[in-house]
N, C-alpha and C positions, 0 to 999 in steps of 0.2 A: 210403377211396377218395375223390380232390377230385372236386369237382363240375365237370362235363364246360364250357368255355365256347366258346359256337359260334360262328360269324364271322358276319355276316350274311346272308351268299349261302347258308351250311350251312341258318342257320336258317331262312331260308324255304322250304329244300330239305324240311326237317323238318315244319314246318306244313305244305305241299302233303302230306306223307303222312298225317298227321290227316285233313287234309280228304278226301281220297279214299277212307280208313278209313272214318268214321264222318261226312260229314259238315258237322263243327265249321268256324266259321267262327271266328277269334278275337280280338279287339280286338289292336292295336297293344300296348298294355300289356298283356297277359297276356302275349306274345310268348317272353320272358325266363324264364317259368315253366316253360317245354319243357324249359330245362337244366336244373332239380332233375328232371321228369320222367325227364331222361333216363339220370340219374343212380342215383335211385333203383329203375329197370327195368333196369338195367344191374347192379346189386348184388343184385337177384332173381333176375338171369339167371345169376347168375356169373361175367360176364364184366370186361373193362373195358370206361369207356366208350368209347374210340378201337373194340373190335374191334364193341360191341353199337350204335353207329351208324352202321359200315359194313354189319350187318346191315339193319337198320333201314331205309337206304336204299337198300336193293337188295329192301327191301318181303318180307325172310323173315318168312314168316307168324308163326310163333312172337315174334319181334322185335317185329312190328307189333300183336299182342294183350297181349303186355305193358307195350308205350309207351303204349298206351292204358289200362290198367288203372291208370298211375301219371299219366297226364296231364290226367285230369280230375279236381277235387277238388268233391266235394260237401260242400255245408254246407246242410244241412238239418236239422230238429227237428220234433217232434211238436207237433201243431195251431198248423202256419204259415196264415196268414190263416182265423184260426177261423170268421168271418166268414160263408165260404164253406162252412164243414162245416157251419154251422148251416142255411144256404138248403139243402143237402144232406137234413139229418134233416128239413125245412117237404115237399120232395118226398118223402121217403120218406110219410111221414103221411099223404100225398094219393095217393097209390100205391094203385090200386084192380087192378092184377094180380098175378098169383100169387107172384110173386120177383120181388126189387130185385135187378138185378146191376149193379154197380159197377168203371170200370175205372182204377187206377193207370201212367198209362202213364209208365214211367223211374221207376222206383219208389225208386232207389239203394240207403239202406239201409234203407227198410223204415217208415224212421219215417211215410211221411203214406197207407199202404195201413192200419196198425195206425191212425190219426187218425179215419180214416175209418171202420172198424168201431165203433170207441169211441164214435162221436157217434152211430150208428147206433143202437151198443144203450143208450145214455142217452139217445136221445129215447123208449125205449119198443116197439122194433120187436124181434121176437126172433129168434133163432140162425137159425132156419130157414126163416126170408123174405128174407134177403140174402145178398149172395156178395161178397165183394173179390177180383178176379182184379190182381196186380200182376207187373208183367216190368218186366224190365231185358236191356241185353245186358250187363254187366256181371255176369260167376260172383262175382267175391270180392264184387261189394255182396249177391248175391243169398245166397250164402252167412250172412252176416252179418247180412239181414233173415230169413232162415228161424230163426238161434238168437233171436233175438227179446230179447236181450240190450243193455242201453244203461245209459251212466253220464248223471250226473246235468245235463252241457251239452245231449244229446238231450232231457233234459226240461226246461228252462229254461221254459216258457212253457204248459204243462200246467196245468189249474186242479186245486187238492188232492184238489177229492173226486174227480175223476176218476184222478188217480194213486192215490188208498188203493182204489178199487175193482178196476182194470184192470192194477196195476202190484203187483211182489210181491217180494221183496230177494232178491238171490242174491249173496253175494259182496258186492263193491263195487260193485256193479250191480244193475238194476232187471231184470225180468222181464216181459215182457207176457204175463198169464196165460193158461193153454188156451183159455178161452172166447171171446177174443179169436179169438187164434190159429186156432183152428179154423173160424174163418171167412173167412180169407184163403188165397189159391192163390198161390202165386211159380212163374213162369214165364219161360224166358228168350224174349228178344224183339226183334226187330231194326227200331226206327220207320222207318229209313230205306226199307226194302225190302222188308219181311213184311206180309202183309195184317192187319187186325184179327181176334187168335183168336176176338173172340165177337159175336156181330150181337145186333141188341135190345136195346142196354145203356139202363139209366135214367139213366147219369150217366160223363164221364170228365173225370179229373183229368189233365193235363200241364202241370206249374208250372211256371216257367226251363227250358224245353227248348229253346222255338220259336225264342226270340232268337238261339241260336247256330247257325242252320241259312242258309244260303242259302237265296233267295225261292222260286225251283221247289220245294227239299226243302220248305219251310212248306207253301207250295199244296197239295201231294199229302199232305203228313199230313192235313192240315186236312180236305179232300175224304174221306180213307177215315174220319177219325172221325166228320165229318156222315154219311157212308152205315153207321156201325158203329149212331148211334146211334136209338133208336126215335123215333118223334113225340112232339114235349113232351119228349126228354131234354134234359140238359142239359151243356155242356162249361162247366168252369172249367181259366182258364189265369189266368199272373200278371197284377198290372194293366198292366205292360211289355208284355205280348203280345196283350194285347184290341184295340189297332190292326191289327195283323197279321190277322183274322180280319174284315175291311171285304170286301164283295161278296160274300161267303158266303152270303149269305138268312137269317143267323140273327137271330134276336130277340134284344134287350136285356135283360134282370131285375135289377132292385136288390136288393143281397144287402148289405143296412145299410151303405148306402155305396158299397161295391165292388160289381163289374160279375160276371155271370153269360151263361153264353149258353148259348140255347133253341132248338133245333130247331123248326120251325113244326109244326102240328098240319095232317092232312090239310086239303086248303083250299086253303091256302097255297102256291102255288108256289115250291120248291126247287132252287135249281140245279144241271143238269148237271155234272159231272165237267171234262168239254170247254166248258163255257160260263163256267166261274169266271175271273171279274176276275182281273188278272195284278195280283199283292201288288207293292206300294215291295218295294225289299231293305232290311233291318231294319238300325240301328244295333246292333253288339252292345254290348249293358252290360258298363263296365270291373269288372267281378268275375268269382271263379273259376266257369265254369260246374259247372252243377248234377248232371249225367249224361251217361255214356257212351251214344252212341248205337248206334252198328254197328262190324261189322270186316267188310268187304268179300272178297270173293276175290279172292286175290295174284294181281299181273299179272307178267309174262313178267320176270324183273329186269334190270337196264339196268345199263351199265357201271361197274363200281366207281368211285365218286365221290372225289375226296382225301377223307383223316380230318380232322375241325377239330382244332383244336391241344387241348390240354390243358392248364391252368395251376391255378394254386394262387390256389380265390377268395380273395375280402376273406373278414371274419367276417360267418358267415351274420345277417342281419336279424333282431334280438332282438326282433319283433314279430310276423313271421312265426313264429318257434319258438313264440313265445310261442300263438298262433293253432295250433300243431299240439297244443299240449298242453294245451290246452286242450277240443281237439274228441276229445284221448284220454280226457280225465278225469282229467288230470293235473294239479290246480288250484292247489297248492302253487306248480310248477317253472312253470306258466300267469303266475304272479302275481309270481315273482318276476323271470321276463323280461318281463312289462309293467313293471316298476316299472323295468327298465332299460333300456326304449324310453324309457321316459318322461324319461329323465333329458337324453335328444338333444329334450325340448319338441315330444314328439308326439303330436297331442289322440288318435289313434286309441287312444294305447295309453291313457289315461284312460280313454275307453270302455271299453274289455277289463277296466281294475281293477273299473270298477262292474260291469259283469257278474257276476265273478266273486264280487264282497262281493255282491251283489243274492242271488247263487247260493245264498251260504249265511245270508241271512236279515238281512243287512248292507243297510237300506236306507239309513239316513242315510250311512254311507261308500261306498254308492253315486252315492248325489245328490249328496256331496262332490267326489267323482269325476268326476262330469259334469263338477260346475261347473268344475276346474281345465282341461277340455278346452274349455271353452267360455269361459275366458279367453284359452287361445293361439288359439282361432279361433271368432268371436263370430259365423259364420255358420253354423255346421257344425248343420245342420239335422239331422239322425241325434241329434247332443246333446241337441238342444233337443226332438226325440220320444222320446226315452228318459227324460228328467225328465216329459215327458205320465202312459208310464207307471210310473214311480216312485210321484208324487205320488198317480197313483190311486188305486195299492196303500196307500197311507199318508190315502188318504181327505181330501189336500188337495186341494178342488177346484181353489181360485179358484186355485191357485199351478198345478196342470196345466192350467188354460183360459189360463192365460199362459203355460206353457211351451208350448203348441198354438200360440197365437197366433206367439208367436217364430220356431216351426218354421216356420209356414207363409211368415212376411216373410221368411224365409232361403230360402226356395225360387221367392219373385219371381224371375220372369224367365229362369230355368229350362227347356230343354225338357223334356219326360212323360220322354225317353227319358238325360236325362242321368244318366250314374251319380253316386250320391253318398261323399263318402267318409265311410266307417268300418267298421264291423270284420264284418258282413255285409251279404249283395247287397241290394239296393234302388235304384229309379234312383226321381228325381222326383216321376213319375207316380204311380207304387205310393205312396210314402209320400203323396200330396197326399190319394190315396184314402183309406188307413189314418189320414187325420186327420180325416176328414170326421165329427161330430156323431153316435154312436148311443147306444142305449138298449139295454143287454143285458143280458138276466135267466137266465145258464145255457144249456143243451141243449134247453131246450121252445120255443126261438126268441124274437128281439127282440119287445117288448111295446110 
């Protein structure tokens, strides 16, 4: 089946029904990603794409939960900003009531509600003093964090002893064992619209959500998660979205670097619902958003709209493929369409090789790897933090205190919220954090 190409008028007919769905606001350049979406919803549904986008636009339910189920891509992995699980397990340890419960809100597939237990029970706290409740609206992500099943890209950045404890082979796949598992809930969930299922939480997690939401949708999440959570808890969101969260009355915490936010403790005056500062509207970051947010109740449908035409693409983006099969666990067919982006002198796909040599224990032809990316583009800051942590692993200081340094003059003059390019999400701001000086000693927290 080719992949559907939409006219412009079609396609913003197209994004307005994302946005009404669920939501999503989407950068200009995501824009063009709707046609694989629509394509690929379109091949689950059965149909073509000419008949399943005149569905689509006439807002048949069925249509509009499938285009969303293809039209967001998550890229996530296990112990993204560890940073923050570790200030996690420092509150857990000071936790002087009876149960820690913890909330995953957009959970996708499962990898940072399992993060999250893991650092839990490696700082020392047991089975039956915490709870991870995580939701998604999203059935097939939730499906796929319930099997608790992941290849070895979900675990890229996992430290060993916690995969030989928590992680257990099945197949070509890893496992996150019962004890894990049994302390996480998946539950479907709709942020846009559904109150918080649980009041008194000590902690909630929403990483890359808030960016793609319009200012009102932010405001109102924001407000029910202050009223979800207790006194002294605490929200983490990404470093992108800790602007977003200004006149809220929360408190600031240094989490080795990166930003945390605190609920005030009785005292404190908290704001109103109807008295919250009206947010900027957020720049979205040019990368794939992270989670499906909602599906709405289909409105009345409106008159069949022309079909966009249908043509026969160019050859799909050997960089993009390469990025799908890679997030399959396909690292073979991953590596060997990187190698043929890379032939068009495209630093991203340099990256993707070093990943993937990194993957399998290949550091020097990872750091080779960089470096070829950081001779077609001597600024590409993502380069220059990924040789940070290469060298680490390799226990070259001075050569990662210079490849830090480099990152950071590549990111002069920068806004927080520009996206950066390479081969996952991060804008500016985040990486300026993640570069900043720490000292870490494992799960029992920075020393």
């Amino acid at each position: 089946m080719s992949e559907a190409v939409l006219d412009d008028a079609t396609l913003v007919r197209v994004e307005e029904v994302l946005r009404a769905a669920c939501g999503l606001t989407l950068a200009r350049s995501l824009r063009r990603s709707l046609e694989t979406a629509l394509t690929r919803a379109s091949e689950a549904s059965g149909l073509e794409p000419d008949a399943f986008l005149r569905n689509l636009l006439l807002r048949e339910s069925a249509a509009v939960e499938s285009f969303i189920e293809h039209a967001v891509i998550g890229e996530t992995y296990f112990f993204r900003h560890p940073e923050q699980l570790r200030a996690l397990a420092r509150l857990a340890q000071a936790h002087a009531g009876p149960f820690f419960h913890v909330w995953s809100a957009g959970c996708a597939s499962g990898e940072e509600p399992y993060s999250i237990a893991m650092a839990l029970l490696a700082s020392g706290m047991p089975e039956g003093r915490f709870r991870v409740l995580a939701t998604d609206v999203s059935g097939r992500a939730l499906q796929r964090a319930r099997e608790g099943a992941y290849g070895t890209w979900s675990l890229r950045r996992i430290e060993p002893e916690l995969e030989k404890r928590f992680l257990v082979a099945r197949g070509d796949q890893l496992s996150v064992v019962p004890l894990v598992r049994r302390t996480v809930d998946f539950r479907r969930h709709n942020l846009a619209v559904d109150v918080p299922p649980v009041q008194g939480l000590a902690a909630i997690f929403c990483r890359n959500v808030l960016i793609y939401f319009p200012p009102e949708l932010v405001r109102d999440v924001l407000v029910r998660f202050i009223e979800a959570l207790a006194p002294g808890g605490m929200l983490f969101v990404s470093p992108a979205e800790v602007p977003l969260t200004n006149g809220l009355g929360l408190e600031t915490v240094d989490a080795e670097g990166s930003v945390a936010l605190r609920v005030p403790m009785p005292g404190v005056t908290r704001p109103a619902a109807a008295a919250v500062a009206r947010l900027e509207r957020p720049r979205p970051v040019s990368a794939p958003p992270r989670r499906i947010i909602s599906v709405l109740p289909v409105p009345e449908p409106a008159p069949a709209p022309p079909v966009a035409r249908v043509e026969e693409p160019a050859s799909p983006d050997p960089l993009a493929r390469a990025l799908d099969a890679a997030r399959a666990g396909r690292f073979e067919e991953a590596e060997a369409l990187a190698r043929e982006a890379a032939k068009g002198l495209v630093p991203e796909a340099y990256l993707l090789l070093a990943m993937v040599a990194e993957g399998r224990g290949d550091l020097n032809g990872a750091v080779e790897a960089v470096r070829k990316a950081l001779y077609l583009e001597p600024q590409l800051a993502l380069g220059h933090a990924t040789l940070v942590a290469l060298y680490g692993r390799m226990d070259r200081r001075e050569d990662a205190e210079r490849a830090r340094q480099n990152a950071l003059r590549a990111l002069d003059g920068l806004d927080d919220e520009q996206p950066l390019r390479g081969v996952e999400t991060m804008t500016a701001g985040g990486l300026r954090q993640a570069l900043v000086p720490r000292t870490q000693t494992g799960w029992q927290g920075a020393r």
